[in-house]
N, C-alpha and C positions, 0 to 999 in steps of 0.2 A: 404346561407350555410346550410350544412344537417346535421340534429342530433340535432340543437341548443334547448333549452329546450322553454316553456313558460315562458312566463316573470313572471307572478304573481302569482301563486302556482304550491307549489311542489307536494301536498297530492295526492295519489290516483296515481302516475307517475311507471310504470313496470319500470327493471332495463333496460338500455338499453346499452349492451357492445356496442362498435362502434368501436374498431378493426382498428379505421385510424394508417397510420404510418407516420411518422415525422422523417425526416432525421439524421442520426446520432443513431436514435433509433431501438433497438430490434421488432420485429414484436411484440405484447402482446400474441400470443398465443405462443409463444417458446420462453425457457427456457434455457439458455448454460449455461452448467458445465465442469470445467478441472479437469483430475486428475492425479496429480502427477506421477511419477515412483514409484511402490510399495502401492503406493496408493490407495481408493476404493471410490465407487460412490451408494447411495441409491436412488432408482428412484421408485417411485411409480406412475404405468400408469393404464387408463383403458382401454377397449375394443376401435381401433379405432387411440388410440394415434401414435407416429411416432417416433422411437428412431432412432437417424443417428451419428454414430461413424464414427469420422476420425481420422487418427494413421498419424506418422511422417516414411512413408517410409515404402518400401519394407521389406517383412519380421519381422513385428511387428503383432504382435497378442493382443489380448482382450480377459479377462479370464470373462464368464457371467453367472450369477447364477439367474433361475427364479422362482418364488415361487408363486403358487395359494394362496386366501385365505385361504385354511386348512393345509397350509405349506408344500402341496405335490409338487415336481418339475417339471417343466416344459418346461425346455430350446427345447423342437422337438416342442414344440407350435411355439415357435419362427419361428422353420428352418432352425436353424444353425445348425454346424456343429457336430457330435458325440464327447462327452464328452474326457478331458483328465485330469490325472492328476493335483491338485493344492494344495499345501499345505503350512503351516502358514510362512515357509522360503522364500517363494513366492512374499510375500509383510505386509505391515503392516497390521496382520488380527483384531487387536484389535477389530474395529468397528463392525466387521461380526459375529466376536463369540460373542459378548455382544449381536450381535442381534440375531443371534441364540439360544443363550441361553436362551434369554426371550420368545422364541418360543418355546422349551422343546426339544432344539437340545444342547446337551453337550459333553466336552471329548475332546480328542486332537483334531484339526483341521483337516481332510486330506479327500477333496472332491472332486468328478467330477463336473467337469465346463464345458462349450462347450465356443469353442473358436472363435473369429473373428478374421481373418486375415485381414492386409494390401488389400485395394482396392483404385484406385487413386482419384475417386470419392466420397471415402467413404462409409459404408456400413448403408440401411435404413432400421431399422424393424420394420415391421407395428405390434403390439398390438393386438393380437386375443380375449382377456378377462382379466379381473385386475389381474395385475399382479405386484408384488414386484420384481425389479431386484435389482442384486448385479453388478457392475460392477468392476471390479480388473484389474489394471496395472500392471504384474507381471514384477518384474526386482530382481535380488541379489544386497545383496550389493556391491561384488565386481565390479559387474558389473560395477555400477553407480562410484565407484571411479574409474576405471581404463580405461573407457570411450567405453566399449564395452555394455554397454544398452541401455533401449529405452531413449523417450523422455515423455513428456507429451501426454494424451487421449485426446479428446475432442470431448462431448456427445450433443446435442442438443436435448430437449425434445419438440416435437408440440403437441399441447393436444389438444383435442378434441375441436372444436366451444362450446364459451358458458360454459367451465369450469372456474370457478374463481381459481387464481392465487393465492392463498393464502399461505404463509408459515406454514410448520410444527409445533405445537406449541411446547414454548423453554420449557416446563415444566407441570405442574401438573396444569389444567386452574379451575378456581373457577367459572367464568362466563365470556360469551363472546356473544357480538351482534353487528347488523349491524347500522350505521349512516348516513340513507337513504341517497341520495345524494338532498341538498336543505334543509335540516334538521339539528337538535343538538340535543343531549340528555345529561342528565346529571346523574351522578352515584358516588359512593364514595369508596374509597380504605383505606382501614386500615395500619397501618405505617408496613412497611418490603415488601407489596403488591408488586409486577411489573404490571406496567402496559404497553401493545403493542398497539400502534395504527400504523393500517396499512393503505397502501393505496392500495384498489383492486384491479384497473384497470390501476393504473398511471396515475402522469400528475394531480394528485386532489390536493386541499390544503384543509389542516384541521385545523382551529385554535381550540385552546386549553388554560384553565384557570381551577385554581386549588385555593380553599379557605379554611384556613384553621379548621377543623372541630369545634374543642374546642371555638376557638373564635366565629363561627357561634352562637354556645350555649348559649356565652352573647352577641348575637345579634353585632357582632361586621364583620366586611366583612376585611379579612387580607389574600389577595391573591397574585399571582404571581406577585412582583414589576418591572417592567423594569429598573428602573434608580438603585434599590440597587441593582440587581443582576451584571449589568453592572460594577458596583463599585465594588465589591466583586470578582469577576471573572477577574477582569482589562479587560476590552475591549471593543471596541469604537460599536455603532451602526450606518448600519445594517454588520454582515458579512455572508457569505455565510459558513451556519454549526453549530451545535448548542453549547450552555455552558454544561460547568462538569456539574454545579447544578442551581436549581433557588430560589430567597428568596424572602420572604417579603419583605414588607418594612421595620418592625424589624430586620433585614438581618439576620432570622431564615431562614438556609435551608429547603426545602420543594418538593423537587425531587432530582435522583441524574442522569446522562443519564447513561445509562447502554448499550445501543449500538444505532447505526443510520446505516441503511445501503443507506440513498440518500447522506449524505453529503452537500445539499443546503438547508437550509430553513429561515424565518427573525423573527429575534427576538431581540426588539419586534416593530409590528407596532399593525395598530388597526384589527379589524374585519371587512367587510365589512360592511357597515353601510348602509340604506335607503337614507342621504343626497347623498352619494357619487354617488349612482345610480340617482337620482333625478336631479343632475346636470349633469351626461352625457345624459339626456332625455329618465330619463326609469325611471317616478315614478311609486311604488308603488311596486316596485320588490322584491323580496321577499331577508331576508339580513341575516348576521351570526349574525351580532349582538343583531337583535331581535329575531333571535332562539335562543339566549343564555340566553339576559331575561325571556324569556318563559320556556326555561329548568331549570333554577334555582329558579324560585319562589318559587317553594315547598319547598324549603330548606330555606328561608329567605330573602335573597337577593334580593337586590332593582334593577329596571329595569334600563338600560344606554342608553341612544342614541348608544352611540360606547363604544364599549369593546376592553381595551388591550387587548392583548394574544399573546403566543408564534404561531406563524402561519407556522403549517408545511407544510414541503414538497412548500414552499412560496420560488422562484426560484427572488430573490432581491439582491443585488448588488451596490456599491459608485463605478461610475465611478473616472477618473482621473481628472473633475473641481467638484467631491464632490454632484454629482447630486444623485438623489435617480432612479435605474433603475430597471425595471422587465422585464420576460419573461417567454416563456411557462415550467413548471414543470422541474427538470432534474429525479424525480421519476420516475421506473419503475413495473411493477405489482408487487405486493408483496412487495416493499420498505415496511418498517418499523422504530421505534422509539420505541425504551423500556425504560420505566424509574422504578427507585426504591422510593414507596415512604416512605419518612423519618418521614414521621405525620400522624396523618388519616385525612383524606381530602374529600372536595366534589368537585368535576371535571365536566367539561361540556367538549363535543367534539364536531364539527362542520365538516358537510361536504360541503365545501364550493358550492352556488348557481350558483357564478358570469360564466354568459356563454356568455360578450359581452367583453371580450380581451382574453387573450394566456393563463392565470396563471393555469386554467384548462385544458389548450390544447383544447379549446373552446365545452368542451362538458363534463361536471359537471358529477360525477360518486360517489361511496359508497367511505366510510370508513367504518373499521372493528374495533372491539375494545375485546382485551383480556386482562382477569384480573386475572394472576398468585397467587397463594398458597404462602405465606412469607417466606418458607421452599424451596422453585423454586432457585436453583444458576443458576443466567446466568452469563456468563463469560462477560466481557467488551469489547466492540468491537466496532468499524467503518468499513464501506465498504472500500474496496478499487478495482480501478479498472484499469487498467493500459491503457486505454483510454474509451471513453465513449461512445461506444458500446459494451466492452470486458464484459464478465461475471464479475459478483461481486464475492469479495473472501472477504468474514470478515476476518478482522484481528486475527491474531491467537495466541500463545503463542508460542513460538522457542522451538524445539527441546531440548533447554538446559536450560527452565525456571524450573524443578524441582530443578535447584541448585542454578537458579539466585533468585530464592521467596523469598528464607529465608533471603539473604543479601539485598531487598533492594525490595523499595514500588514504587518507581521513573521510570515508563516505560513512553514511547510517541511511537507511533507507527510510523513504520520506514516499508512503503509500505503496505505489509500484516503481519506485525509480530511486534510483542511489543517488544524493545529491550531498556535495562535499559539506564538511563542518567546519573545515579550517583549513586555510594557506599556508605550510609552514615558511616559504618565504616571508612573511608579513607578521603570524601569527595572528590571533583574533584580533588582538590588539592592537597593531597594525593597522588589520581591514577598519575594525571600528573608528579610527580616527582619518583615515582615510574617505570615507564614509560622510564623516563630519566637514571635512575641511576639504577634498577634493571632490572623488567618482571614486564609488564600487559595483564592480559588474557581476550579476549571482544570477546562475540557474535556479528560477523559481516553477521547473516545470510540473511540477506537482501538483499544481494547481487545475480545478476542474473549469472547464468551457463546455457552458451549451448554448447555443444558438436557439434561438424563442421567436416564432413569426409566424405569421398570419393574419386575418381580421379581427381576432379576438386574443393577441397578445399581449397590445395594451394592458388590457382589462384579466386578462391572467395573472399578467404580473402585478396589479393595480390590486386585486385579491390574496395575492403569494407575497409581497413587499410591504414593509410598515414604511415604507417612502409614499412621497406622490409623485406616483410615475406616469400622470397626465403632463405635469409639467414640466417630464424630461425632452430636451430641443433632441434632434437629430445631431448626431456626433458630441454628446455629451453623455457625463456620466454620472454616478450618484453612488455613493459607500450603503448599503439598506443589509436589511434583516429579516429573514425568514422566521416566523416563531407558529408554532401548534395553537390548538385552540386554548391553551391555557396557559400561553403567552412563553412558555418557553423557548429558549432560541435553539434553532434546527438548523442553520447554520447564519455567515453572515458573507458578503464579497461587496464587489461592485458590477452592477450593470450599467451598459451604455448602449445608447441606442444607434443602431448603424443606417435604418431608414424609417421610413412612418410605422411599418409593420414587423420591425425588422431587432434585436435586441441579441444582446451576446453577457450572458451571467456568467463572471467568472468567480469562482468560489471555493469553498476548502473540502467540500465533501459530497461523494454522488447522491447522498440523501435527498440531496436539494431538486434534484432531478425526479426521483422517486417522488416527491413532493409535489411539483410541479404538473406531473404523468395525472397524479391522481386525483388532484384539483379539477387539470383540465377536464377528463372524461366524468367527472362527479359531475362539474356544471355542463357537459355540454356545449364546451366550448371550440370554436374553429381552429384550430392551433396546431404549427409542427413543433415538438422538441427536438432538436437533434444533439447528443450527446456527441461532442467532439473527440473522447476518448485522450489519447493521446498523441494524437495529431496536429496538436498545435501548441508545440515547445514556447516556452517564454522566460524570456529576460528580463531582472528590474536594472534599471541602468540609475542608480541615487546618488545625489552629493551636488552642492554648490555651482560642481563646475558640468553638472550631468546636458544641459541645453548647448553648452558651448563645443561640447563632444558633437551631440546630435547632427550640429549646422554644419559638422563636414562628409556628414557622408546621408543626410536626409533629403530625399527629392519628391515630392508631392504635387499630381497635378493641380489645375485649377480649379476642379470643381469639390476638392474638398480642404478642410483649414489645412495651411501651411504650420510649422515646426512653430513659429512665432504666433501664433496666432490660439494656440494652444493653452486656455488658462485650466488652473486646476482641476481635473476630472475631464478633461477635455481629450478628446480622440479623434483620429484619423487615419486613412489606408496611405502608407508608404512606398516606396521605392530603394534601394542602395543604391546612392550613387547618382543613378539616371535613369531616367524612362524604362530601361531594362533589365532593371536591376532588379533583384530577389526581392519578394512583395512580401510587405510584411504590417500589421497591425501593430499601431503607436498611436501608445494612452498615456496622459499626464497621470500619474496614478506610482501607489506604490505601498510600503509597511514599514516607515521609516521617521516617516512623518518628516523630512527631507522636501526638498524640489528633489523630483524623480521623474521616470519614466519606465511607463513596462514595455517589449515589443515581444510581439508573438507572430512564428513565421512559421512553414510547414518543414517538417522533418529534415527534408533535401537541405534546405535551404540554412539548419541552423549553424553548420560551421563556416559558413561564409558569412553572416551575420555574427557570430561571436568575433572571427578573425577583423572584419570591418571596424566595430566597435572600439576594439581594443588598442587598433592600428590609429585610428583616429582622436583615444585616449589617451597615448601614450605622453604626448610635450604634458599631458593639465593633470599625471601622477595617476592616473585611471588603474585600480589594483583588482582582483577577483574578491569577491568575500564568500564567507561559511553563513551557516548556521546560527551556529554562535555568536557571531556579534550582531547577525542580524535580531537575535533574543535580546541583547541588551539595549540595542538600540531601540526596541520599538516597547520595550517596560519602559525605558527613559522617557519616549511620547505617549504613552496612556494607552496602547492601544490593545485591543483584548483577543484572546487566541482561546480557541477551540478546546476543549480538556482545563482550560486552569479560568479562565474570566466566565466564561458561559460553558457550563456543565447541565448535566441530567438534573432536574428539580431548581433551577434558576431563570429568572424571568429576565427580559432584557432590561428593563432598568436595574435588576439588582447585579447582571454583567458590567453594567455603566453602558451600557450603550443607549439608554433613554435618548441621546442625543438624534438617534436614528430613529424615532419611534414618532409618526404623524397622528398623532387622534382628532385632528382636525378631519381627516379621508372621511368618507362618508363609511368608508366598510375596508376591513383586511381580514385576515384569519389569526387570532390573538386579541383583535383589539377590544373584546368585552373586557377580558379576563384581563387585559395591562389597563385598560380604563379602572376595572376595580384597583387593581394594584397601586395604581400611581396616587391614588388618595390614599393608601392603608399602606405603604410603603416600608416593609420591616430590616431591609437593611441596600447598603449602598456599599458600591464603590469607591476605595477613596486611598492616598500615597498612603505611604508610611516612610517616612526617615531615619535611620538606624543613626546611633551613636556610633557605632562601632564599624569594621570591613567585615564583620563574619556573615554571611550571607543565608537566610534559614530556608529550605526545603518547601514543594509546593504542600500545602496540606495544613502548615504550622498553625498550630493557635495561637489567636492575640488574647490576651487578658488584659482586662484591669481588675488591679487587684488581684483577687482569687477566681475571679468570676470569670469566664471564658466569653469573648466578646466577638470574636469573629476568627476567618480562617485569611491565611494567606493566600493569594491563587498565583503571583507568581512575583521571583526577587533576583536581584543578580545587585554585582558592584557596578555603580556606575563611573566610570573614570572622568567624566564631564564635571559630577560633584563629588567627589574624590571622598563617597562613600557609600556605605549598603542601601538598596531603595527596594520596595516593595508593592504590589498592588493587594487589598488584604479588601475581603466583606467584611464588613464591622454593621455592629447592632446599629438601627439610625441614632439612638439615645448618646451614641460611644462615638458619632463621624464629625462631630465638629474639627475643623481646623484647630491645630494648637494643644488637641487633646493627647495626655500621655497614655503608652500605653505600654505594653510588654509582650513578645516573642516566645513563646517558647519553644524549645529544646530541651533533647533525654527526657520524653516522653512529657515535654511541657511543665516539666514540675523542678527539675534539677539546675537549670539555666534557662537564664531570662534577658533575652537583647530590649533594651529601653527604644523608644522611636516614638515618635514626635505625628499625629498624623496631619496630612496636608493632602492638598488638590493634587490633581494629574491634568494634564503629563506634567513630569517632574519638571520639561525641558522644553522650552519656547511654549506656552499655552494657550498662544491664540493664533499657533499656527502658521508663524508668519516666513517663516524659513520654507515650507513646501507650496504658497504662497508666490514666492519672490519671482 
């Protein structure tokens, strides 16, 4: 094999990029970036490099702005086309003028740009000399509500051979060096510090160990503990991704994670140690663990055979008999890991040696190490990636976190966006009954939009939906299902249709897009997808009193339904207020199974619609809701979620969504395969009723008797019937109404909750509340 390193020293070793690719993975020297509608893109290239924009369809432009180092323009460097008009209504300019402005560009916004047009291959600009670009998505926001804009950009950056991949730094850096690869070094950070460990090339593991300063002082070694921080954090080892924090053994905190953008790494196991190598017949190899005694001697610390440590970017895994499993890295260039630290400390980094299995994708490389200023805010984040080749998109704050900060500390991130779990003004319990009996208003912007039109959108969707989406009217909507050729569901939402050619899918996962992409080009069909991205934030406004909120601040002109006129699944393009008021998309529509409404507006616009809303909620009890109740309340109505009702290897009738499934259509994609099914039907959706409040885990087995008869896919207490409820697959033989059954817990064998099973939803089931 090529590139492998020498077994017994590292010293003296040049770096060696090796540039292999691994399936599933990005090339290491290109970089992809999306940008939203309205959105912008900072690209900084040199001489040599390759910038390659693709647009979504004909007639879509790219607004480019080039900048030499002494901040003279340059876009005819490029070769593109003569400058036009762009100005700050254009798109969200916030980022450009903040950079501008630090360049000693100030004043209103309103520049020449040179533009890229639509090309089907995409357009490739080679890099004549370094150069800073801007890139801008220009769309209005009427646009984006009313389904006449673009879609998402998409930039691919190739850089030069032999440039390292390194991220921008988050802040004001104090000191920063490299951790030769085969090597450790150890260094010390004062409490508030961040500290980034990167990984250059991808594919490297770094372990890492942290002691706490004070204690070193009296000679005392109080470092990273595995089993208390495990205790502390509640959770089992190894999993794939790291903890909030890590503590001693005095379960004093002593990091806190401040973002991760790989997502896999194990913690904790040991370091690479000399025996481990010695027994697969490589003594003498060189190990993390005795670069970590060497690295920290100076500071006191006694030498170890083997050293715990948190082992990043360590690509580990519990199969399903509990085995311990690894393989090569999921990092990519540039991946990183920020922490904050809480103490001052002394740290050791390792860039791991091992080059005889995968974990370094068999060819050992640097780590990098920065050490941020106490004064540095970085925002809190995770990757996320919407499969695992797709660009990384750190997690971000929603358009309408200026109003959710103050009420509430409780986020989880929810794809690419932190969206709250709970109000402790209210508590969940609170929102939920609220919910029921007034108005809760929740950041649903999680949720994906693409826009579907042309002369063969119908008939796309008519193939992609087990709806009949011939008989959707203009400004109406429909709940439908996406399923594979063998009828599994790919994802589910609703579409509505906003003109004859014209359709807006909003739904849980970009898969559906991916789907859609490749339908179309399969048949040959006339069709634009435009992927909304994150440009069109949305609110579900749910509860009893949700329409009478509406009527004081909804203005509609005459040519589309008014507020009242709006029946279930029913949609319309808005106004706040008046004619000029912030535009905004409103659907009867919602996950609550409530009278509800969602509104989707562009970015600018969300904190004057949340402030509207609320203002206008305020006499009829209008509260904010989480997460959390939003789960209970929508197991209470029947309705199925992503991961627990419809999973990998389940068909849409056995999610319970058959009620979505048309086999009347002349044709969809699934429907041989759910025609077979629906006659041979091996098991169903159906409640379960607990006797008791103990609430069991998604996953549980149901028995009868001793026989194991189905699994639970999701439970919670419902306070409406003032006990535990469930959605469970059961065998069909076991789904009657009225049948007993049993739960289990402690491995299904030790405790057993008794329940009753029944129909769903548990709560109004014909509907008649989201209806009213």
């Amino acid at each position: 094999m090529q590139d492998l390193l020498p077994l017994r020293s590292f010293s003296n070793i040049g770096h060696m990029a090796h540039g292999r690719y691994f399936a599933g993975f990005p090339q290491r020297t290109t970089v992809s970036h999306r940008i939203d509608p309205r959105g912008s893109l900072l690209v900084k290239a040199v001489k040599g490099d390759l910038i390659r924009i693709s647009l979504e369809g004909p007639g879509a432009e790219i607004a480019i702005l080039a900048f030499d180092p002494s901040g003279a323009r340059r876009e005819a460097d490029l070769g593109i086309s003569p400058p036009k008009a762009l100005s700050a209504g254009d798109f969200a300019a916030a980022p450009l003028t903040g950079w501008l402005g630090a360049h000693g560009v100030t004043g209103e916004l309103s520049l020449e740009a040179s533009a890229v047009s639509y090309q089907a291959d995409g357009v490739v600009l080679r890099v004549p000399s370094a150069l800073t670009l801007w890139i801008v998505n220009p769309a209005a926001p009427v646009d984006l509500v009313n389904g006449t804009g673009r879609g998402v950009a998409r930039v691919e950056h190739t850089k030069q051979a032999g440039q390292l991949d390194l991220p921008e730094p988050l802040g004001d850096v104090r000191d920063e060096f490299t951790v030769a690869r085969g090597t450790a070094q150890a260094y010390q950070l004062q409490r508030g510090e961040v500290l980034q460990i990167i990984d250059v090339e991808g594919q490297q593991c770094s372990d890492f160990q942290a002691f706490g300063l004070a204690a070193l002082d009296r000679a005392q070694e109080r470092m990273i503990d595995g089993t208390a921080t495990r205790s502390m954090v509640r959770r089992s080892f190894p999993g794939p991704g790291l903890f909030d924090k890590f503590f001693d053994a005095e379960m004093t905190p002593m990091l806190r994670v401040l973002r991760d953008t790989c997502g896999r790494h194990d913690t904790f196991g040991l370091a690479c140690t000399a025996r481990g190598y010695e027994e697969r017949g490589f003594p003498g190899h060189v190990n993390c663990s005795d670069n970590i005694s060497r690295a920290v001697a100076p500071f006191g610390v006694a030498p170890r055979t083997a050293w715990p440590a948190i082992n990043f970017f360590w690509n580990t895994w519990i199969d399903a008999h509990h085995h311990l499993q690894t393989e090569e890295s999921y990092s990519r260039p540039g991946d990183y890991v920020a922490m904050e630290a809480l103490d001052d400390l002394t740290c050791v980094s390792t860039a791991c040696p091992d080059d005889i299995d995968p974990i370094n994708g068999w060819n050992p490389t640097d780590v990098h190490v920065r050490i941020y200023r106490p004064e540095t805010r970085i925002t809190r984040s995770v990757a996320y990636r919407s499969k695992e080749d797709a660009p990384m998109q750190i997690s971000q704050e929603s358009a309408f976190h200026e109003r959710l900060a103050p009420l509430t500390d409780h986020f989880a991130p929810a794809r690419d966006l932190w969206l709250p779990v709970s109000f402790p003004s209210h508590g969940t319990l609170g929102e939920y009954w609220a919910c029921r009996e007034a108005a809760t208003l929740q950041d649903m912007s999680g949720l994906r939009k693409y826009d579907v039109m042309g002369p063969d959108a119908e008939r796309l969707l008519q193939r992609a939906l087990t709806r009949d989406i011939a008989r959707l009217a203009v400004w109406r909507g429909s709940y439908a299902v996406m399923c594979d050729d063998t009828g599994q569901v790919i994802d589910d939402g609703t579409l509505f249709r906003l003109a004859p050619h014209l359709f807006r899918w909003c739904c849980g996962s970009e898969e559906s897009g991916r789907a859609l992409t490749a339908l179309a080009e399969r048949e040959g069909l006339q069709v634009r997808i435009h992927d909304l991205g994150g440009a069109l934030p949305n609110l579900a406004l749910q509860g009893p009193k949700s329409r009478e909120i509406l009527r004081k601040l909804v203005f509609t002109q005459p040519h589309v339904p008014n507020l009242d006129q709006l029946n279930w699944f029913g949609a319309t393009v808005a106004r706040v207020a008046h004619r000029e008021g912030a535009p905004f998309f409103l659907t009867r529509s919602g996950y609550t199974g409530e009278l509800g409404y969602e509104l989707f507006c562009s970015k600018e616009d969300a904190v004057e619609l949340w402030d509207s809303v609320m203002e206008a909620g305020a006499e009829f009890g209008l509260k904010p809701m989480g997460s959390a109740a939003l789960n209970i309340i929508r197991i209470e109505a029947g309705l199925a979620a992503a991961g627990a009702e419809f999973t990998a290897g389940v068909d849409a009738f056995e999610a319970g969504l058959g009620f979505a499934v048309n086999l009347k259509k002349s044709d969809f994609v699934g429907k041989p395969a759910l025609e077979r099914n629906a006659t041979a039907q091996r098991h169903q959706l159906k409640g379960l009723l607990f006797d008791c409040t103990d609430v069991p885990p998604h996953g549980a087995p149901v028995f009868c008797t001793e026989r194991q008869i189905g699994t639970v896919t999701s439970a919670t207490h419902s306070p409406m019937l003032e006990r535990s409820i469930a959605m469970a697959r059961l065998n069909i033989e076991h789904a009657g109404n009225g049948t007993a059954v049993q739960v289990g817990q402690m491995d299904g064998r030790m405790k057993r909750l008794s329940a009753t099973v029944t129909d769903i939803p548990f709560v109004d089931p014909k509907r008649e509340r989201a209806r009213a």
